[in-house]
FIPALUM-521348 format. One record per residue (C-alpha): x, y, z. Coordinates in nm, 2 decimals. Example, Ala and Ser with C-alpha at 12.3 -4.5 7.8 and 13.67 -1.06 7.14 Angstrom:
residues 2
<node px="1.23" py="-0.45" pz="0.78"/>
<node px="1.37" py="-0.11" pz="0.71"/>
***
This chain:
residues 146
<node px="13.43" py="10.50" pz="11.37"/>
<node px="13.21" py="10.51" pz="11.71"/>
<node px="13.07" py="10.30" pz="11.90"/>
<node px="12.75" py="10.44" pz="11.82"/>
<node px="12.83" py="10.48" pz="11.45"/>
<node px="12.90" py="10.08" pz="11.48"/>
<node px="12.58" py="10.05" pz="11.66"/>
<node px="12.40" py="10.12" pz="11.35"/>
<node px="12.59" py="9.99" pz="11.09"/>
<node px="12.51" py="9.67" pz="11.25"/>
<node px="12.14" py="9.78" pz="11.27"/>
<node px="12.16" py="9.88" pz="10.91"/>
<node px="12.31" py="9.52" pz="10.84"/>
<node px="12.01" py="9.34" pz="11.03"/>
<node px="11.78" py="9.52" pz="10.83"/>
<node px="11.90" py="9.41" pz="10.52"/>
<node px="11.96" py="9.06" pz="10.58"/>
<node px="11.57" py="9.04" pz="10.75"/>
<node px="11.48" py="9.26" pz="10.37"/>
<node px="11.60" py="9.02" pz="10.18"/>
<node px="11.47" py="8.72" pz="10.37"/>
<node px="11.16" py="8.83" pz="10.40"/>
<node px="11.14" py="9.05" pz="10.03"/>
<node px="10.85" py="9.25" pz="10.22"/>
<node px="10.75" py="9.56" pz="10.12"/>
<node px="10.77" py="9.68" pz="10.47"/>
<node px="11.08" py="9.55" pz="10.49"/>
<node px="11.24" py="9.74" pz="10.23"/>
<node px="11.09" py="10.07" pz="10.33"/>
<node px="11.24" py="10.04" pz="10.70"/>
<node px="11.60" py="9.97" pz="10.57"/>
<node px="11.58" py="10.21" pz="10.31"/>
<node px="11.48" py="10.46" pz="10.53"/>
<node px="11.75" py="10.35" pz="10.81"/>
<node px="12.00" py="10.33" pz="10.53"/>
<node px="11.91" py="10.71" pz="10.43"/>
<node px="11.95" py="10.83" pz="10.79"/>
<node px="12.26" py="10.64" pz="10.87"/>
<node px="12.40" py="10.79" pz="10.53"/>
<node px="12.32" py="11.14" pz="10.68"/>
<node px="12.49" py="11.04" pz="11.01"/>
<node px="12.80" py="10.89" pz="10.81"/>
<node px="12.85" py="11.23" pz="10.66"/>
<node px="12.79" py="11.41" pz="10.95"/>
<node px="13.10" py="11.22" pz="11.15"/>
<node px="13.32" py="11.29" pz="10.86"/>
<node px="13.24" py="11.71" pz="10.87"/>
<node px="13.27" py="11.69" pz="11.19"/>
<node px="13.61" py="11.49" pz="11.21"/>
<node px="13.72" py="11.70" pz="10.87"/>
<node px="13.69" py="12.04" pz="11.04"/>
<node px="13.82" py="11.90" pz="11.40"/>
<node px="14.15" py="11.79" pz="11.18"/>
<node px="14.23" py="12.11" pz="11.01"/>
<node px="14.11" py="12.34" pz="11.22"/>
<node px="14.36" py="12.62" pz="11.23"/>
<node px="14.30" py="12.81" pz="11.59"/>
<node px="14.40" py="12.43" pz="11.75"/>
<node px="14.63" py="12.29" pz="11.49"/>
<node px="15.00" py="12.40" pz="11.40"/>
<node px="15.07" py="12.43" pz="11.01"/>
<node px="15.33" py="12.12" pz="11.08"/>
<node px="14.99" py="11.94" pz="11.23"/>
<node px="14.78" py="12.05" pz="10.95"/>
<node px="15.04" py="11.88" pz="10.72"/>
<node px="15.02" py="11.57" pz="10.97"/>
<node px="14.66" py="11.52" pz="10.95"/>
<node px="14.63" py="11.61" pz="10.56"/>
<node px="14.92" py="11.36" pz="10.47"/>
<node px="14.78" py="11.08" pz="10.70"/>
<node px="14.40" py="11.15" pz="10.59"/>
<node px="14.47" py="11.17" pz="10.23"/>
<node px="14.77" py="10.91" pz="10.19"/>
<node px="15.02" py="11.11" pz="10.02"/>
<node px="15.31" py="10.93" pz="10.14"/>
<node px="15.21" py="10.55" pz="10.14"/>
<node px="15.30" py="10.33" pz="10.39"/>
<node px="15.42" py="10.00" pz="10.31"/>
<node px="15.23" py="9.70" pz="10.51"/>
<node px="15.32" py="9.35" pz="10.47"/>
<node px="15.00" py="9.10" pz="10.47"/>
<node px="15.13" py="8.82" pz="10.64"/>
<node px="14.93" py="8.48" pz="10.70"/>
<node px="15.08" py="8.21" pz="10.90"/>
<node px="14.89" py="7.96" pz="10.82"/>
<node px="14.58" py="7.84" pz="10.61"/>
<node px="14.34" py="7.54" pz="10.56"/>
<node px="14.26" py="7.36" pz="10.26"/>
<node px="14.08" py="7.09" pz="10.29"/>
<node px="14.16" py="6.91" pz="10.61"/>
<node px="14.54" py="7.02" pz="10.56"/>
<node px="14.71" py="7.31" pz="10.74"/>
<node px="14.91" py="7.44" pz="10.52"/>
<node px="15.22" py="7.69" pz="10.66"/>
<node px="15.46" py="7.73" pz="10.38"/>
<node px="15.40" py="8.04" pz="10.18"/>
<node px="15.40" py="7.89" pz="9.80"/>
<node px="15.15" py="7.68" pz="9.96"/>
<node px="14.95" py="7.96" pz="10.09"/>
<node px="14.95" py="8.14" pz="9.75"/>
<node px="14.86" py="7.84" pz="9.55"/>
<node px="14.59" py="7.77" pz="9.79"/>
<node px="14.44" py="8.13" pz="9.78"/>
<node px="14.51" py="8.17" pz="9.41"/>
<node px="14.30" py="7.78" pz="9.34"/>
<node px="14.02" py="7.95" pz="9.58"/>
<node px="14.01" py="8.29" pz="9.40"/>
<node px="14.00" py="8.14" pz="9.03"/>
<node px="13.74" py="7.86" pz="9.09"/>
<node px="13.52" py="8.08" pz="9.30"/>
<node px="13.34" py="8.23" pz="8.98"/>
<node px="13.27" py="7.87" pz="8.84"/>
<node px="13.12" py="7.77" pz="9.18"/>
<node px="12.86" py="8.05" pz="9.18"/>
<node px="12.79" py="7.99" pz="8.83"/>
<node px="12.70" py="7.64" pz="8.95"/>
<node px="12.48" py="7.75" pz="9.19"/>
<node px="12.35" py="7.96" pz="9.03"/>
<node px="12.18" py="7.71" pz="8.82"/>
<node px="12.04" py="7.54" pz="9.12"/>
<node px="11.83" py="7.80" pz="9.22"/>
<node px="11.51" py="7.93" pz="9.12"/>
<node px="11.46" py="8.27" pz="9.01"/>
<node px="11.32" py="8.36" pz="9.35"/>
<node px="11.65" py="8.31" pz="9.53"/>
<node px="11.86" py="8.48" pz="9.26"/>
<node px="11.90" py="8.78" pz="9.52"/>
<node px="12.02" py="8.62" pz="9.79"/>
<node px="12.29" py="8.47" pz="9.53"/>
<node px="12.36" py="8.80" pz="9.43"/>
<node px="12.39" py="8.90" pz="9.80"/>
<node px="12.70" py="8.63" pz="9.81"/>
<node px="12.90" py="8.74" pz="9.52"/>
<node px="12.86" py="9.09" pz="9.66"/>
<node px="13.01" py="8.95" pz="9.98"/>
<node px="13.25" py="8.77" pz="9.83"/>
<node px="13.33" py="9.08" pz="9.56"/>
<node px="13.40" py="9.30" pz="9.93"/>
<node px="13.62" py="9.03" pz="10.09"/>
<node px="13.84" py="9.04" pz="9.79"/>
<node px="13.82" py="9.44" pz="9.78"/>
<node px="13.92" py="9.43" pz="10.14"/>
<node px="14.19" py="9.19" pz="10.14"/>
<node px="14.35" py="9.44" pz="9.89"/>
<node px="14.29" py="9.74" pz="10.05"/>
<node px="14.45" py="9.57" pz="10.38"/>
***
């Protein structure tokens, strides 16, 4: 991604977060309208990347193959996840059994907790719950796509 692609994801992100603070109309129409034209630019990058990849007058057939293997993932690469260390509580933990228990206890409860709050809060603030189990949905989609 570029830096200027970044650039306006992050505006994009700013938009939404002031949308959904503020739940104005205005609001809504500005992000929507961002979101549209950063979904145009997205696209965009990718032709443009695509057909800079497989372009046969500056690509070998043995780089075509490169790029289409290593775009597409036909031969998967195995990565190892490693963490060091985590914090429960107040306690560091570093042994790996720990680790797992620690992330599996976080992972299984974290429904129940939302469910809690969930209750706390008035109808009004139901989206900005949702927002947070989106979140935390895209964390966990993230981790396992690492």
């Amino acid at each position: 991604m570029t830096a200027g692609l970044l650039v306006s994801s992050r505006t994009k992100n700013k938009l939404y977060k002031k949308w959904l603070k503020s739940q104005s109309r205005h609001d809504e129409l500005k992000y929507k309208s961002y979101r549209k034209l950063f979904k145009r630019l997205i696209i965009a990058a990718e032709t443009s990347y695509c057909k800079d990849q497989f372009d046969t007058r500056t690509n070998t057939t043995k780089q075509l193959w490169s790029n289409l293997n290593s775009m597409f993932s036909f031969k998967r690469k195995k990565s190892e996840l490693s963490i060091p260390s985590l914090k429960i509580g107040n306690k560091v933990v570093t042994n790996t059994a720990d680790i797992c228990n620690g992330l599996n206890s976080y992972f299984c409860t974290v429904g129940d907790k939302l469910v809690q709050s969930l209750d706390k809060v008035g109808p009004n603030d139901f989206n900005i719950v949702l927002h947070r189990i989106l979140r935390v949905c895209f964390v966990i989609l993230s981790m396992q796509m690492k």
